[in-house]
Structure formats: structure tokens, C-alpha cells
C-alpha positions, -999 to +999 in steps of 0.1 A: -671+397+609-701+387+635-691+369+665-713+339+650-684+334+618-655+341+644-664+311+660-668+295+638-642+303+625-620+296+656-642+259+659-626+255+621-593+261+629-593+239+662-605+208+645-578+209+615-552+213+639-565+185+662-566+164+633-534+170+623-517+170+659-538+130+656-524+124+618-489+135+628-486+115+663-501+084+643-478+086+617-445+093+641-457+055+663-476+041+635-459+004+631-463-016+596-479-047+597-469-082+584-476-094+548-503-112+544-486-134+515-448-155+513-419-129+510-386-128+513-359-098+520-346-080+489-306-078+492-295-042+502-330-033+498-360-020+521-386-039+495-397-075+500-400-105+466-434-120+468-428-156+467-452-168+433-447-201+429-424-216+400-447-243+392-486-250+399-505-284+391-507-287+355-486-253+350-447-237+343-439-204+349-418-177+340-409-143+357-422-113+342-404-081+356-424-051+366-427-022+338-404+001+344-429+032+340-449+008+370-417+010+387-408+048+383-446+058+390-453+040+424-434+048+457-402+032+469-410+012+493-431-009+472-428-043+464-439-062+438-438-106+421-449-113+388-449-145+370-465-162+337-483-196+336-493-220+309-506-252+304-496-280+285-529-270+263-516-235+259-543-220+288-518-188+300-527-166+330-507-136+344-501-131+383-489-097+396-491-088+430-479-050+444-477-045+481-476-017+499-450-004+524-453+020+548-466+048+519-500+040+512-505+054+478-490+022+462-525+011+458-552+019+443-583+008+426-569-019+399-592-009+375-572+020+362-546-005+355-569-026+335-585+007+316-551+025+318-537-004+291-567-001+271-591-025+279-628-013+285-649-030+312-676-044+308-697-035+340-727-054+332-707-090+333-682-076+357-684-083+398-675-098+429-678-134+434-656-159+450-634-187+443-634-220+465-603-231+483-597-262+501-560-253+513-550-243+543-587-253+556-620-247+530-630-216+522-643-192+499-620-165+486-638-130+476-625-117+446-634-093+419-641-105+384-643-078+354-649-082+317-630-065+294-625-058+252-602-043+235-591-045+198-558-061+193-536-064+160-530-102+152-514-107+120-517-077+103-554-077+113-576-060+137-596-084+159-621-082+191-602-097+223-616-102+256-602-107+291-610-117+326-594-101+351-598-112+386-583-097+413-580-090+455-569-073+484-551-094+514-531-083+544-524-101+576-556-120+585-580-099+563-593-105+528-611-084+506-624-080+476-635-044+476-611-013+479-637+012+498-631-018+522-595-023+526-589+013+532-618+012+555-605-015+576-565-001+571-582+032+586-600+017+614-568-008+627-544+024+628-565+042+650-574+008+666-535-005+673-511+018+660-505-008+628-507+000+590-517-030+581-497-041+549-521-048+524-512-063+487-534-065+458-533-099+434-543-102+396-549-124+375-553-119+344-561-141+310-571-134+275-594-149+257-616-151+223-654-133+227-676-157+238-650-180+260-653-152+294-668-181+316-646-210+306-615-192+304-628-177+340-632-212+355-597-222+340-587-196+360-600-207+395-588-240+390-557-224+388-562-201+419-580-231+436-542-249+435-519-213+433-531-196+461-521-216+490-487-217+477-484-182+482-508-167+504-506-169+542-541-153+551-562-171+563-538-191+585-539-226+588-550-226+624-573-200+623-602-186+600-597-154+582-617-120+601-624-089+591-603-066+616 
């Protein structure tokens, strides 16, 4: 071997095990942040119970619990809330939230839920918008709208169904409604601070006939307009919400 590719070689070897002499020392005084959402303690458990609302203007609610391959697949320090709402007109929408602990790996991009249960996306009416909220103070909350179809047996018979599907990413003082950016920022503020910021992801989720994607979609943010601040503590009441 030339003395070029032996150091280069040595250069090689130095930088992985700087990094992981950096990962390993992060990880060993790395401190998990606070939930950006309403939670309470889980008896004789580490996890946390999102706090979803029981009722919303206009809505009941029922718990759903978590699938149990959901539950089995992600790590154990996640946690998780789920509910079901409907309107007195019939108008149902499905909230599930999964937060991570200190294991990062519980999220990931919700799309492969979404295409994981079948659904295809449609990426031409699919994308980021917001939603306006007037609770705790006005502002507009980015979130991720996609399109979906599937083909669903109703009464013996094979029909087209569509959904909306609208989801984001909060944590302690930080929103997001992109997942390159919430892993961005979650890099940046451990290397920053020392904290893994605990971020969550929240869906919602509706079904509707071909043709009803932009009602049924602004069903939904009246919905989220009056949900959200019963649940969600970012941004504060007394301050605006900032990307880290």
C-alpha cells in the first residue's frame, strides 16, 4: 500500500472513532426533553397517555387501542393516545398520536403507515398546508395533507374510497410539518444542549366518497381548529412557537 492510502487510511479510521467517542459521550449525558402535548404517567410504566380529549365542540369520542402488531413493532419506550370522533351528522375522524422516548426509531415518515394499510397517495393533491388556530393565541399550524384511494368491500361490493390524511410533528416549542425537519432540528438541539427533544407525531385521519377530499378536509380543520388546544401545549400561551 503507498503511503498516500495509509493515510488515508489512518485519516479514516480517526474520524469514525471520533464520531463514535462524540455519539457515545452524547448518548451517556443526552437528557430527554418534555412533551410537547398533555400527558400523564402510565402506572408501573416508563410510557406516558397522551391526553386526547373525550369530547370536542360538536363531537363524542371513543378510545381506540393501539394495534397490537403497532405495539410489538415499535420500541418500548413509546407512547401512544388514540381516540374516534363523530358528529351528530355522522362526520367521523381518527386521532392517533405516537411519541417518542428516549429511542428514536419510534418515528418515522407516516406515510408508510398510510401506504402500509393499503391506501395509495395521491401526490399530485397531496401537501403541506396549514390549519388556523385561534387557541392559545392565533396562529397557523403546518401540517401535511395527503390524498389517498383504496378499494374497499361495502356490502358485498367493491367500491372506490378516498381519504385525507393530515398529519404533524410537535415537541416542546417546535412544530413541523416535515420529517427531514424534525430530525434536522432533534440533531442540531442534541449537539446544541445535550436534549433529545421528545418529538410526537399526530394524525388525523377521515374517509370519505371520491369527490368530497376538500369538504371532508375542511370538516376536519374545524375539528383541529377546536381539538388541538385541548391537547397540545406547543406553542405556549405566553410565548410563540420557534424553530430551535
Amino acid at each position: 500500500m503507498s503511503r498516500r492510502k495509509w493515510i488515508m487510511a489512518v485519516v479514516v479510521l480517526v474520524l469514525v472513532g471520533a464520531t463514535a467517542g462524540v455519539l457515545t459521550r452524547l448518548r451517556a449525558n443526552q437528557k430527554l426533553g418534555q412533551p410537547g402535548l398533555r400527558t400523564r404517567p402510565l402506572a408501573q410504566s416508563q410510557n406516558l397517555e397522551i391526553l386526547l380529549p373525550e369530547r370536542v365542540s360538536g363531537f363524542t369520542s371513543e378510545p381506540v387501542e393501539q394495534d397490537k402488531m403497532v405495539l410489538g413493532a415499535l420500541p418500548k419506550d413509546t407512547s401512544f393516545g388514540q381516540r374516534r370522533y363523530e358528529a351528530g351528522d355522522g362526520f367521523g375522524t381518527l386521532v392517533n398520536v405516537v411519541m417518542m422516548g428516549s429511542d428514536r426509531t419510534s418515528l418515522h415518515k407516516p406515510q408508510f403507515c398510510l401506504e402500509g394499510s393499503g391506501w395509495r397517495i395521491d401526490h399530485a393533491a397531496s401537501g403541506e398546508t396549514t390549519v388556523r388556530l385561534e387557541r392559545p393565541q392565533p396562529y397557523d399550524l403546518p401540517v401535511m395533507k395527503l390524498i389517498a384511494a383504496k378499494q374497499v368491500t361495502s356490502n358485498g361490493q367493491t367500491v372506490a374510497a378516498r381519504a385525507v390524511y393530515v398529519y404533524w410533528f410537535v415537541a416542546e416549542d417546535a412544530l413541523t410539518a416535515r420529517h427531514w425537519q424534525r430530525m434536522w432540528w432533534m440533531a442540531k438541539e442534541l449537539l446544541r444542549t445535550g436534549v433529545l427533544q421528545r418529538w410526537a407525531y399526530v394524525t388525523c385521519f377521515s374517509v370519505c366518497q371520491p369527490g368530497q377530499e376538500e369538504a371532508t378536509f375542511n370538516r376536519m380543520k374545524e375539528f383541529l381548529a377546536a381539538a388541538v388546544p385541548e391537547f397540545q401545549l406547543t406553542p405556549r400561551a405566553d410565548a410563540k412557537a420557534e424553530a430551535p
